[in-house]
C-alpha positions in Angstrom: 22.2 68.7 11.5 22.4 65.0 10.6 18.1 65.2 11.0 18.4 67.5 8.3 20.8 65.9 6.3 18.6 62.0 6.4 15.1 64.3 5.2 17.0 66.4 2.3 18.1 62.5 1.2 14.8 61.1 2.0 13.3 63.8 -0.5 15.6 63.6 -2.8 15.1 59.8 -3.4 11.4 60.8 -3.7 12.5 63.3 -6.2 13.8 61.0 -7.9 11.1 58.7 -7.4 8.5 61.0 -8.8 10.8 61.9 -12.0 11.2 58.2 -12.9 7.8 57.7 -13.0 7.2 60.6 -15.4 9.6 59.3 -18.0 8.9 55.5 -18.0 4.6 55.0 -19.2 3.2 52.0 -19.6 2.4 52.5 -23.0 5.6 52.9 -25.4 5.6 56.4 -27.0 7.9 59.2 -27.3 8.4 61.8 -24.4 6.6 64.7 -25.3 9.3 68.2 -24.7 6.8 69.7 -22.2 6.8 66.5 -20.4 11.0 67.0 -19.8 10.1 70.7 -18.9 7.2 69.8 -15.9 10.4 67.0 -14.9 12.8 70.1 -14.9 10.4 72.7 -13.0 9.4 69.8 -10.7 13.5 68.6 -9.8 14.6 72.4 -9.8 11.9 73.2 -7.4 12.6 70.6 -5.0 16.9 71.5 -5.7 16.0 75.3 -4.8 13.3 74.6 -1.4 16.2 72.1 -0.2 19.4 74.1 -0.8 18.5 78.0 -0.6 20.2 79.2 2.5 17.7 80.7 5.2 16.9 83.7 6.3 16.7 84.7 9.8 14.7 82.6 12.4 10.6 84.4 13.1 11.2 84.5 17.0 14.1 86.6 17.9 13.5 86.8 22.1 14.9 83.6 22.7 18.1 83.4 23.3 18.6 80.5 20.6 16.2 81.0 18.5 16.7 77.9 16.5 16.8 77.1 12.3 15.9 80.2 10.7 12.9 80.7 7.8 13.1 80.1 4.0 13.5 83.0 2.2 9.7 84.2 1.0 10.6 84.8 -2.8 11.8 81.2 -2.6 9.1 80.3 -1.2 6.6 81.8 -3.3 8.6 80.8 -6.8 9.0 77.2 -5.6 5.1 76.5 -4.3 4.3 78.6 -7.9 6.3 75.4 -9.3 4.2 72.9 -7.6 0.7 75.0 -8.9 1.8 74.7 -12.6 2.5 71.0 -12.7 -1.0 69.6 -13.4 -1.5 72.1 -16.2 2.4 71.2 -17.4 2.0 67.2 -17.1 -1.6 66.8 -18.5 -0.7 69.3 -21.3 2.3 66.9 -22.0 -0.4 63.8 -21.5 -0.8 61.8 -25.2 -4.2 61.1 -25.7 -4.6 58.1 -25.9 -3.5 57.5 -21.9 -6.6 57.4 -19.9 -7.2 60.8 -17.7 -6.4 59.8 -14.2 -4.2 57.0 -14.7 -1.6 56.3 -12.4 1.5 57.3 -13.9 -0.4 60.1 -15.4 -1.0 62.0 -12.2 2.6 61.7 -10.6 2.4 65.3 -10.4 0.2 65.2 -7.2 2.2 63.4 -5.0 5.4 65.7 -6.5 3.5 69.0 -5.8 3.2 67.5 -2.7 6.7 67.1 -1.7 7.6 70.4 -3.1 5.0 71.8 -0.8 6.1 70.1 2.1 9.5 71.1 2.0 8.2 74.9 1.9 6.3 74.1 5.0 9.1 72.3 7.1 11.3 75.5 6.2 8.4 77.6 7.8 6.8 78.9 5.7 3.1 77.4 5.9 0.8 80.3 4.4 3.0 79.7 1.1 2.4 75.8 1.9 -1.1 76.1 2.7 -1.8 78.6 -0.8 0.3 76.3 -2.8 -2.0 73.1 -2.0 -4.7 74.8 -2.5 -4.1 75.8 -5.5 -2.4 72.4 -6.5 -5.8 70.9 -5.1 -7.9 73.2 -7.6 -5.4 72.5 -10.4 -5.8 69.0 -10.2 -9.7 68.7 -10.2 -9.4 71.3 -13.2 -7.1 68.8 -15.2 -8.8 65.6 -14.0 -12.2 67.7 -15.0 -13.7 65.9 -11.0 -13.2 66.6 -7.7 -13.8 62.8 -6.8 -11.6 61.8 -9.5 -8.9 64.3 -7.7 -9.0 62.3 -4.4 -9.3 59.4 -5.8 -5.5 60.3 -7.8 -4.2 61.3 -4.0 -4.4 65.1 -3.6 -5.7 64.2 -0.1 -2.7 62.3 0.6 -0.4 65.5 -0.5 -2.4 67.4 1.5 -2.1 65.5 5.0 1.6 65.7 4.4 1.8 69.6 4.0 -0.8 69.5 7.5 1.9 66.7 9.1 4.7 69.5 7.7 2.9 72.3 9.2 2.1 70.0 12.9 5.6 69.3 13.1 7.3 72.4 12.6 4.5 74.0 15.2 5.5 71.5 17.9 8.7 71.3 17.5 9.4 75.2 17.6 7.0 74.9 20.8 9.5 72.5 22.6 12.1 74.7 21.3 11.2 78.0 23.2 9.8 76.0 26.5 13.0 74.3 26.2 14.8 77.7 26.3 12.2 79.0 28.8 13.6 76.4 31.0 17.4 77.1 30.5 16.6 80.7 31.1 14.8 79.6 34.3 17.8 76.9 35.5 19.9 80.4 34.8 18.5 82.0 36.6 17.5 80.0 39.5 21.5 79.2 39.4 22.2 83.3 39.7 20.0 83.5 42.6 21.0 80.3 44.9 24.8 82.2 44.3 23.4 85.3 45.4 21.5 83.9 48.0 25.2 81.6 49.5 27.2 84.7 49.1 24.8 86.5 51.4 24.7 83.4 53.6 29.0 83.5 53.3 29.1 87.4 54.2 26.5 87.3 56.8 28.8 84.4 58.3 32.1 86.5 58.0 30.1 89.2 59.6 28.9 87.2 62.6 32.5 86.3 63.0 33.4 89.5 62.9 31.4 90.6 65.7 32.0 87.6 67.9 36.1 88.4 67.3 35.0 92.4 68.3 33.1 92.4 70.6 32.9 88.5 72.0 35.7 89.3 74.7 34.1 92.2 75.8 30.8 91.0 75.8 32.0 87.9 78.2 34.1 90.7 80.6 30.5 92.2 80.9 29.0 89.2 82.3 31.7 87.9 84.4 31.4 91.6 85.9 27.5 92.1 86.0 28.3 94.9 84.2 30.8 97.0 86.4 33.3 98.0 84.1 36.4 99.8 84.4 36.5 103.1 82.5 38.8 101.7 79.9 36.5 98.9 79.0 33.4 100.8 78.6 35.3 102.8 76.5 36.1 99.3 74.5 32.3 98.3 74.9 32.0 101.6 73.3 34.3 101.3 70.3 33.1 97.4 69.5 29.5 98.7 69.5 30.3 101.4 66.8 32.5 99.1 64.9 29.0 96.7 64.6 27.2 99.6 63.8 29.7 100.2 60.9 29.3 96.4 59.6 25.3 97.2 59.1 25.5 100.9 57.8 28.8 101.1 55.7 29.4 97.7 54.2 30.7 98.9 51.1 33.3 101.0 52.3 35.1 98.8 54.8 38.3 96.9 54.2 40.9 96.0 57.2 42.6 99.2 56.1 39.4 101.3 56.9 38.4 99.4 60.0 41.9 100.2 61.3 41.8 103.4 60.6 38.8 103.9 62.1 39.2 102.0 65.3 42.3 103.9 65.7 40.5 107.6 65.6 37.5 106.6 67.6 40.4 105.1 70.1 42.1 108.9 70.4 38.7 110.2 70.7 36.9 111.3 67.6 33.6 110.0 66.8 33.0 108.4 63.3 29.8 107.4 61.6 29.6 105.7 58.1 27.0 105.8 56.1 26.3 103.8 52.8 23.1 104.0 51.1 23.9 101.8 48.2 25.3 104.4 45.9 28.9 102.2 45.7 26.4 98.8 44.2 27.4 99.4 40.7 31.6 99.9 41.4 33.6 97.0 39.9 35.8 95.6 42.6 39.2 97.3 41.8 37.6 100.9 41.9 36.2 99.8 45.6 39.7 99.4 46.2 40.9 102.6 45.5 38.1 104.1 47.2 38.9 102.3 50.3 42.5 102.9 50.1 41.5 106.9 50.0 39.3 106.5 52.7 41.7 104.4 55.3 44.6 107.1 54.6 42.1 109.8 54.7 41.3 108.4 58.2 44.5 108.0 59.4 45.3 111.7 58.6 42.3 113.4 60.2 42.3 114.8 63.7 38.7 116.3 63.7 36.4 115.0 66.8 33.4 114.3 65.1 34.1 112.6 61.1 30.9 111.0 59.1 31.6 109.2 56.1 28.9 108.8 53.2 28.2 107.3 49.7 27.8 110.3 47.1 24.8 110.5 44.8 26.7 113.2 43.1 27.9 112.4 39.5 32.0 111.5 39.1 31.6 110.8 43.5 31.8 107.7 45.8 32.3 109.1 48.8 32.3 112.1 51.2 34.4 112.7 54.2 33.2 115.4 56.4 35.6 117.0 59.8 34.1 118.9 62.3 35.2 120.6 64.9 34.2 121.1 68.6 32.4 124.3 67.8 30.5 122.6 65.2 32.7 124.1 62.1 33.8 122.4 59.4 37.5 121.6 59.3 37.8 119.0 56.4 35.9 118.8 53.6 37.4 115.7 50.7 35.2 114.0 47.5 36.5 110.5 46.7 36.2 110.3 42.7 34.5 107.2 41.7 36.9 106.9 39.1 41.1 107.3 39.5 42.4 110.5 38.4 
């Protein structure tokens, strides 16, 4: 903002600069009225390309997609502006001023700030049309193309092609610099990812040392003669690992209780999640769980499986089944509460 604010004074001196050497000549005569109108079209030119509000920026994928374009009938009236000066000021010229004296060709170098401005606010084909056309309004006038360069419309040029250079480069740096914060984002999102992995897979290891560790070490001390009750233990600490790899998503202490007690009076249970909880926000996998643990704690069947639900409106399914194979409970956890 304060970048913008030093270049609108910068051009506004010049502005100014440009309309005082219209007005004071050399040679004492009085202003001509068509002389004050080419000073008019020439400061109200440079007052609209400075102060009309832009329109929305040309690349819209970024994220911030940076100071936005003038608006093209602005940009079309004001480089029309610049075109009309030579005709305005050498129409306005008394004859006996040389053609192609100094303070006689003033409008170049003001075309040329016009047409700058209409290129830094983005809009370069209007630029790039409106120096042309100021270039072949100027040899017209000044009846030579040397005589033209040799009054500075390669000057006014280079700065519309300094304009254009800028703007380019600058909107470059712009989206790599966004590239990169998208990147750095990114990059950010996936080392999190990556140490809450590294922070479950920990709790899980723990898990599974606290579960099955003391059993595990009762095996070796033993060479692997184990009472009835602790294979029965091995037994239970081996499903409850199982769970931790297969059914993530629906364990909680509540559920791991609840299991451990049923598969501790005898029933077998198997969990299976295939991802179908991934997209449930944290409080619904609570009430899920919930369900589930008292579900558990209620059943009686010998053999229960648990799985995630592809169905629409279902998380889960608990399945009870009996010792001749039939079905004795049947219950759909909603994925949303009731």
């Amino acid at each position: 903002m304060r970048l913008r604010v030093a270049l609108s004074l910068l051009t506004s001196v010049l502005a100014v600069y440009f309309a005082t050497r219209a007005l004071i000549h050399p040679v004492p005569h009085e202003t001509q009225p068509l002389l004050l109108v080419a000073v008019i079209v020439f400061l109200a030119a440079v007052a609209l390309a400075l102060l009309v509000p832009s329109g929305p920026p040309r690349d819209t994928t970024i994220s911030t997609p940076g100071p936005g374009r003038m608006p093209r009938w602005s940009a079309i009236l004001v480089s029309a502006a610049a075109v009309s000066l030579p005709f305005l000021v050498t129409a306005a010229t008394i004859p006996e001023e040389p053609l192609g004296a100094p303070h006689t060709t003033w409008f170049i170098g003001a075309g040329g700030v016009v047409l700058t401005i209409v290129c830094a606010r983005r809009r370069p084909l209007c630029a790039a049309i409106g120096t042309l056309g100021l270039a072949i309004g100027t040899m017209i006038v000044l009846q030579s193309v040397e005589m033209a360069f040799v009054a500075g419309i390669l000057g006014s040029m280079l700065w519309v092609l300094v304009a254009w250079l800028v703007v380019l480069f600058t909107d470059r740096a712009h989206r790599d610099t966004d590239r990169l914060a998208v990147i750095q984002h990114e990059s950010a999102a996936w080392r999190a990812a990556q140490e809450s992995r590294r922070r479950e897979r920990r709790s899980r290891v723990q898990l599974a040392i606290a579960e099955a560790g003391p059993i595990l070490m009762r095996a070796i001390e033993t060479e692997g003669r184990l009472e009835p009750e602790e294979r029965e233990e091995a037994l239970v600490a081996e499903a409850t690992l199982r769970d931790e790899l297969r059914g993530a998503k629906l364990l909680d202490d509540a559920v791991r209780g609840a299991i451990r007690e049923r598969r501790r009076a005898g029933s077998t249970v198997t969990l299976l999640d295939e991802g179908d909880l991934d997209d449930l926000a944290e409080g619904e996998l609570t009430r899920v769980r919930g369900e589930l643990a008292e579900l558990l704690r209620e059943a009686r069947s010998p053999q229960i499986i648990v799985r995630t639900a592809r169905l629409p409106g279902v998380a889960a399914t608990v399945v009870g089944r009996g010792a001749g194979d039939e079905v004795e409970l049947w219950h759909e956890i909603p994925r949303a509460a009731a």
